[in-house]
N, C-alpha and C positions, 0 to 999 in steps of 0.2 A: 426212598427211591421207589413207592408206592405207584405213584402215576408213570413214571417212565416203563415199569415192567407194564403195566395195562397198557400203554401205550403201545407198547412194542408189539404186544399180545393181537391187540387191533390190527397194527399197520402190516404181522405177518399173514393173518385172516385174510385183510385184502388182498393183498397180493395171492394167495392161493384163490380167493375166488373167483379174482382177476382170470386167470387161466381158464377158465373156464366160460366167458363171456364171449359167446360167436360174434356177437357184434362188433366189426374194427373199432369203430369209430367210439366206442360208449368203453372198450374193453383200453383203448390208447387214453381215451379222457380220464379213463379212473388211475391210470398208468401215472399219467405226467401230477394228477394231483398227490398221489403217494410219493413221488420224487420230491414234491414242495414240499411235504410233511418231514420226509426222511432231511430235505436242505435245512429245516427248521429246526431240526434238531440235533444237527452236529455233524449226521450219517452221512457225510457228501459222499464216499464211494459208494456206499447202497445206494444214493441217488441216480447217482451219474452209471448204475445197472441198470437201476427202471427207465430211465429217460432213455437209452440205447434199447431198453426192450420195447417202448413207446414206437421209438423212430423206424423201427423194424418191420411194426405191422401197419404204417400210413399210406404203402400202396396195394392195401388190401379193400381202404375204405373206399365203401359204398354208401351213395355215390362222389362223383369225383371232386365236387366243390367244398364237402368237408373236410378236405385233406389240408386245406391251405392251414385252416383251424387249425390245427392239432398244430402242425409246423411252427407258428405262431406261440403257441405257447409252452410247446417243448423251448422253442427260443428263449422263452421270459422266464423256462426254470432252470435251463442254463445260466442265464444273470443271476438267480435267489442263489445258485452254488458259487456263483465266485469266477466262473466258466464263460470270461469275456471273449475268446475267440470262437468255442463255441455257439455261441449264443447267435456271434455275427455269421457263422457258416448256415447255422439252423434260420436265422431271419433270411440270408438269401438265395434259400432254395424256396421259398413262398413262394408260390406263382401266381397269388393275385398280389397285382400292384399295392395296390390302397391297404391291404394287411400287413405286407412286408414293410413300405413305411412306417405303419403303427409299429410294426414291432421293432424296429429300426431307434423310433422316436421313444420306446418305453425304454429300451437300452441305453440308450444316448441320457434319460432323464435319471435311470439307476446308477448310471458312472457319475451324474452330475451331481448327485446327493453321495455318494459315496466320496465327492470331491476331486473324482480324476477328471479333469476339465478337457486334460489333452484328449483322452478315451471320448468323453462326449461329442467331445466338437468332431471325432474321427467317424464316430456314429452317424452324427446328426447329415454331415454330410455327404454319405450315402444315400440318403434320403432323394426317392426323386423328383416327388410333385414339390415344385417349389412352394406352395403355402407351406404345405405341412415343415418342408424342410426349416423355413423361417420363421414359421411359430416355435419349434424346438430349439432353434439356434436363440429368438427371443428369449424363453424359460431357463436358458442355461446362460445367457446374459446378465437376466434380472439375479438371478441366484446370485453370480459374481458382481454386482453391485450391490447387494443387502449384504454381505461378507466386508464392503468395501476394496474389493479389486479395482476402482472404477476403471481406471487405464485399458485393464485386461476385458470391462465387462464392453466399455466403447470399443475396443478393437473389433469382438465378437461382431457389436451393431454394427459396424461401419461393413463387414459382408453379408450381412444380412440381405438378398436380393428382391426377395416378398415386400412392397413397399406398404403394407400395412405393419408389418411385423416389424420390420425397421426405425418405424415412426413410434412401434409402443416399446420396443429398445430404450430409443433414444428418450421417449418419459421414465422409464426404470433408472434409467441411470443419473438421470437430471433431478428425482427425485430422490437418488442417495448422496447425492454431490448435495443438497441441499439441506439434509442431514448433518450433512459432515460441515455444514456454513461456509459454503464456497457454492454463495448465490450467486453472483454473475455467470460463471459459467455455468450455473444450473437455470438461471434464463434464456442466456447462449442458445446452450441446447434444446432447450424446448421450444424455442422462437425459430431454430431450424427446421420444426416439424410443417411439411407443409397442409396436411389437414388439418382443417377446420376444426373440427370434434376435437381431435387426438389431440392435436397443441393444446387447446383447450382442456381436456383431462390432464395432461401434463401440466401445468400450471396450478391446476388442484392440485395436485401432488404436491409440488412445488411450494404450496401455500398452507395444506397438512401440513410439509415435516419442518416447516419452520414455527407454524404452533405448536407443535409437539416438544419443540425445545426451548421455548421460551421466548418465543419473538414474537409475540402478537403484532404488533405496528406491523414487521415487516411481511408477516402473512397474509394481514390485510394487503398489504402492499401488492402480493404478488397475487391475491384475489383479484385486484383491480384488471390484472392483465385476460382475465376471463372473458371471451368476447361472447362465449355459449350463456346464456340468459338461466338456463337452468343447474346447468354445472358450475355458474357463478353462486349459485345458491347453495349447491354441497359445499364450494369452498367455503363460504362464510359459517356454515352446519359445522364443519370439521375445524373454524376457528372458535365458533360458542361452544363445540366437546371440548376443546381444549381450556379455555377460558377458564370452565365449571370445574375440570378438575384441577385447576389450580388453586383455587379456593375463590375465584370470583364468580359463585353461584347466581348470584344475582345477574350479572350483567351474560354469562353466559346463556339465561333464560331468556333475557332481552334479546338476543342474537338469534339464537334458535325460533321465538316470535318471527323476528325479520326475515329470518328464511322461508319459515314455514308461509308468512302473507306474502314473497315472492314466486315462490312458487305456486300457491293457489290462485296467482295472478295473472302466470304466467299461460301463453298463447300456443304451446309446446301441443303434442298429440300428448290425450286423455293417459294411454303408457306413459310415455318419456314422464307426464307431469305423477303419477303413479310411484314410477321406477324411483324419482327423487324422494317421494315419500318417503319411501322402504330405508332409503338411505339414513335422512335426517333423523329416522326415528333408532336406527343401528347407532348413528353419533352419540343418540340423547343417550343409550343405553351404558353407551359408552363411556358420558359423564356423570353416570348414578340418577339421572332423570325419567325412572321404569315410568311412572305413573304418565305423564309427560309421553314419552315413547307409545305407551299403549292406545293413549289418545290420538296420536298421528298414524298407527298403524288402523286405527278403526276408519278413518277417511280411507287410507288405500285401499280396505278392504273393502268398504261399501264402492268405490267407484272401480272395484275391477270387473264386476257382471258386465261390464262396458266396454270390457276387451274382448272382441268379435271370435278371433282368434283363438281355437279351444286350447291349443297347443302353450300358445302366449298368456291366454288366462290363468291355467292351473300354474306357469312357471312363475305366475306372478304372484298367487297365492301362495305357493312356499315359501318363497322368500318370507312374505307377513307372515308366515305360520312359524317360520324360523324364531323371526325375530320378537314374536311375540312368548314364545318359550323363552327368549335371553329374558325378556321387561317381564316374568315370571308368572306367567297366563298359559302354561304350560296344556294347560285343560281348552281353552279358547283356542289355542293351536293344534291341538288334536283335534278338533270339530272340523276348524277346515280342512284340512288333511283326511276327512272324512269325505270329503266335495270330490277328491282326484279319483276320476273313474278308474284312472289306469294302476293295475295291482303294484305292478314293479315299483313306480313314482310313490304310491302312496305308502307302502313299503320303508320303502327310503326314510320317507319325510318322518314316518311314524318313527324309526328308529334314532332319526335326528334330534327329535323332540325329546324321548325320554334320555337318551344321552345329556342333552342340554339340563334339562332337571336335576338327573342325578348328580351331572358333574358340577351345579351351582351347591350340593348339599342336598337340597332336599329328595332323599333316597325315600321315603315313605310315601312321598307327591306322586314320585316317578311308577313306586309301585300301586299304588291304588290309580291312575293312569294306566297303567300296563293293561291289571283288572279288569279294567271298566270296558276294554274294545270285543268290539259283537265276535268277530273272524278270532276262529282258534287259532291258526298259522300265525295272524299277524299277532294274538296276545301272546303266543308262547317267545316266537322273534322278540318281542320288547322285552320279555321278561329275561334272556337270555341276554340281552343288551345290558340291561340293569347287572345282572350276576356278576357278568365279567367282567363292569366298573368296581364292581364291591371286590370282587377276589383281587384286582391289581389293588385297589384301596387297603385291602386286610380290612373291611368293614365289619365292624361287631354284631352288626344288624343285619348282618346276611341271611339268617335264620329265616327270615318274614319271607325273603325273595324264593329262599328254598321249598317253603311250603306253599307259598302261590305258585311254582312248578311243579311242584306235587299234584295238586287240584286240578290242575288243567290238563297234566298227563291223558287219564283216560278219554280224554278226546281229542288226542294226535294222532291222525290214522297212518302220516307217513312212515313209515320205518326208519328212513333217514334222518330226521327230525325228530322221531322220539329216540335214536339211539345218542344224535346229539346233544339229546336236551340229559337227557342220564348221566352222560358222561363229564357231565360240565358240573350238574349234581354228585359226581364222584370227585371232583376236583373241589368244590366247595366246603366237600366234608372233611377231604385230606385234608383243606388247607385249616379247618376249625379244629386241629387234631382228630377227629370221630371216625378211626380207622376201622374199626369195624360195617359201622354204616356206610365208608365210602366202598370197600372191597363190597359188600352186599349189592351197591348200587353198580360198580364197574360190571361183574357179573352178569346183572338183570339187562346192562348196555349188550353186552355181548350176544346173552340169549334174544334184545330186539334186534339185533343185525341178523342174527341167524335165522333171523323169521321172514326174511323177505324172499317173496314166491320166485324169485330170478336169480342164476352169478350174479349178472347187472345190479340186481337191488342190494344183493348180499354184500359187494365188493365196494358198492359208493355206501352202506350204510357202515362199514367199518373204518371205512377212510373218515367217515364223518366223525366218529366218534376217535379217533387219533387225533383229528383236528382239534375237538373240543378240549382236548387234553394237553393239548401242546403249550398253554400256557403254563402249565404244571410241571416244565422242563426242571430234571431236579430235585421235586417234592420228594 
């Protein structure tokens, strides 16, 4: 029970130094994320104290537009407790529109994974910009078609009033009804779509999940129904992944050929004929084709300096930096991911890559990857990514990832960051039995929390390090 008392130890530091944060707004943030901590670990009434003491100080905050904030996510740590009417009184006292929706549609999406459908659908439909309401009612349709409700997931779509959201409904469910081989009405329905695109992506659908089960002839079949020139080209991609993994390698290469010279044929914008790329080479990866894949993924990548659009360029280079970590060029996709100006995105992408590495096995790739990146922040974040696949793993080899967070320590200047990074190193060692070294290292967490120059610093660097521990629920 080694990490639960550290735990504790942390989570009551915050909160005392919580009290002492003049700032509402930084003193209510550190609030609601202690309540997540305490829901996470069992404490729902100590939760559901903080989050009342949260709600208490939000019309203190200065100024007035961060207050919707806070509301917002006091709402979404009411849903992590359990606290579904709560949640919905706190989402509708939001006073910006566009937040209260979101928080509206994260509630509506937490019931629909928890499986209370009726809850979601009671959510969603408070909702008041109708996209947003119809994009959530779609997401809680498709759910109940991959379950195989289809009956219940078609009634959803049929109110669906957002007539895009409706249209991508009615492909969710046309492609589980074609799963399930009850292809007519999974034509039906797709042939009811009246756009162009979307019927079309529907039909792919329609023609995936019928190679997926064994129907080649007939997914060509319903490939043919593809009037879009390009998305006729992933269907036939998504019949040659199927093919290959069936054991017919050969002819699935054949097919993957035919797509890849339809599409570099094709008259599409330089994106769209791009976008299919990224796709075809996801399928190849899909059917054991890495080598295959990486060579499709180096055309997209050479032709997207040619998307104008900075915004559209770098989202199109993740995608290939993704998918070049699956086909296991893990290194090749960390370079581009070097390209994204923007801290946040590249962030992201960097933590996506070495997740994909380690989670293929190769835990050593991942770490000397980790290594290799200039920025401290972002190497210490990989490394910290890497750990906590190994500690859920029980990884043997955790030892390596421990002492490349070692080395990198003295030069983390956040206090949040280094308290997190300690306290994750204190769960590593609990978990390798070396209870000495880990109470040494929980300590040394404690004394970096204790070091930062503000409440403010002090209070988020000890929530940080409860966080880090919380997967240690137990130890």
């Amino acid at each position: 029970m080694q990490i639960d008392h550290w735990r504790h130890v942390a989570l009551e530091r915050a909160l005392v130094a919580s009290a002492d944060v003049e700032d509402a707004h930084r003193r209510a943030r550190v609030l609601v994320t202690i309540a997540e901590i305490q829901a996470d670990t069992g404490d729902l009434e100590a939760a559901r104290g903080t989050l009342r003491e949260a709600s208490s100080i939000i019309a203190a905050i200065e100024p007035m537009p961060l207050r919707p904030w806070i509301r917002h996510d006091v709402a979404l740590a009411h849903m992590r407790i359990g606290d579904v009417d709560d949640a919905l009184a706190a989402a509708e006292q939001i006073g910006d529109p566009s937040l209260r929706d979101g928080a509206l549609a994260s509630i509506a999406l937490m019931q629909r994974d928890r499986l209370d459908f009726s809850g979601a659908l009671e959510a969603a439909q408070r909702i008041r910009d109708r996209e947003r309401r119809g994009t959530t009612l779609r997401q809680i349709a498709s759910h109940q078609a991959r379950l195989g409700a289809l009956e219940k997931a078609l009634s959803v779509a049929r109110r669906i009033e957002d007539a895009r959201a409706h249209q991508l409904a009615l492909g969710d469910v046309a492609a589980a009804e074609a799963r399930e081989g009850d292809i007519v009405d999974a034509h039906s329905l797709a042939a009811r779509i009246r756009d162009p695109l979307l019927r079309a992506r529907a039909y792919v659908r329609v023609a995936a999940a019928r190679a997926e089960t064994g129907d080649i002839a007939g997914a060509l079949e319903s490939a043919d129904l593809v009037e879009d020139p390009l998305l006729h080209v992933e269907a036939l991609a998504a019949v040659a992944a199927a093919r290959a993994r069936r054991g017919d390698r050969e002819g699935g290469r054949r097919a993957f050929e035919r797509a890849l010279s339809l599409a570099r044929e094709s008259r599409a914008s330089n994106e769209r004929r791009l976008t299919t790329l990224v796709e075809i080479a996801r399928l190849q990866i899909d059917a054991g084709e890495q080598l295959q894949a990486q060579r499709t993924l180096q055309e997209a990548y050479a032709g997207a300096g040619r998307v104008r659009d900075d915004r559209r360029r770098y989202a199109l280079l993740g995608a290939v930096a993704r998918q070049q970590a699956r086909a296991g060029d893990a290194s090749g996709a960390l370079a581009i991911a070097g390209l994204d100006p923007n801290a946040t995105s590249r962030s992201l992408l960097v933590r996506d890559i070495i997740t994909i590495q380690a989670q293929s096995g190769d835990t050593s790739g991942a770490l000397r990857n980790a290594m290799s990146l200039d920025e401290v922040n972002l190497r210490m974040s990989a490394l910290l990514t890497l750990l906590d696949i190994q500690i859920a793993r029980e990884d043997a080899d955790v030892h390596r990832t421990i002492d490349g967070i070692a080395r990198v320590m003295p030069e983390v200047e956040s206090v949040q960051q280094r308290a997190s990074a300690l306290g994750a190193l204190c769960l590593a060692r609990t978990r390798s039995g070396e209870l000495d070294a880990a109470r040494t290292l929980c300590e040394e967490a404690l004394n970096a929390a204790r070091s930062g120059r503000t409440a403010g610093e002090r209070a988020e660097a000890y929530a940080a390090l409860a966080e880090s521990l919380l997967r240690g629920a137990g130890a």
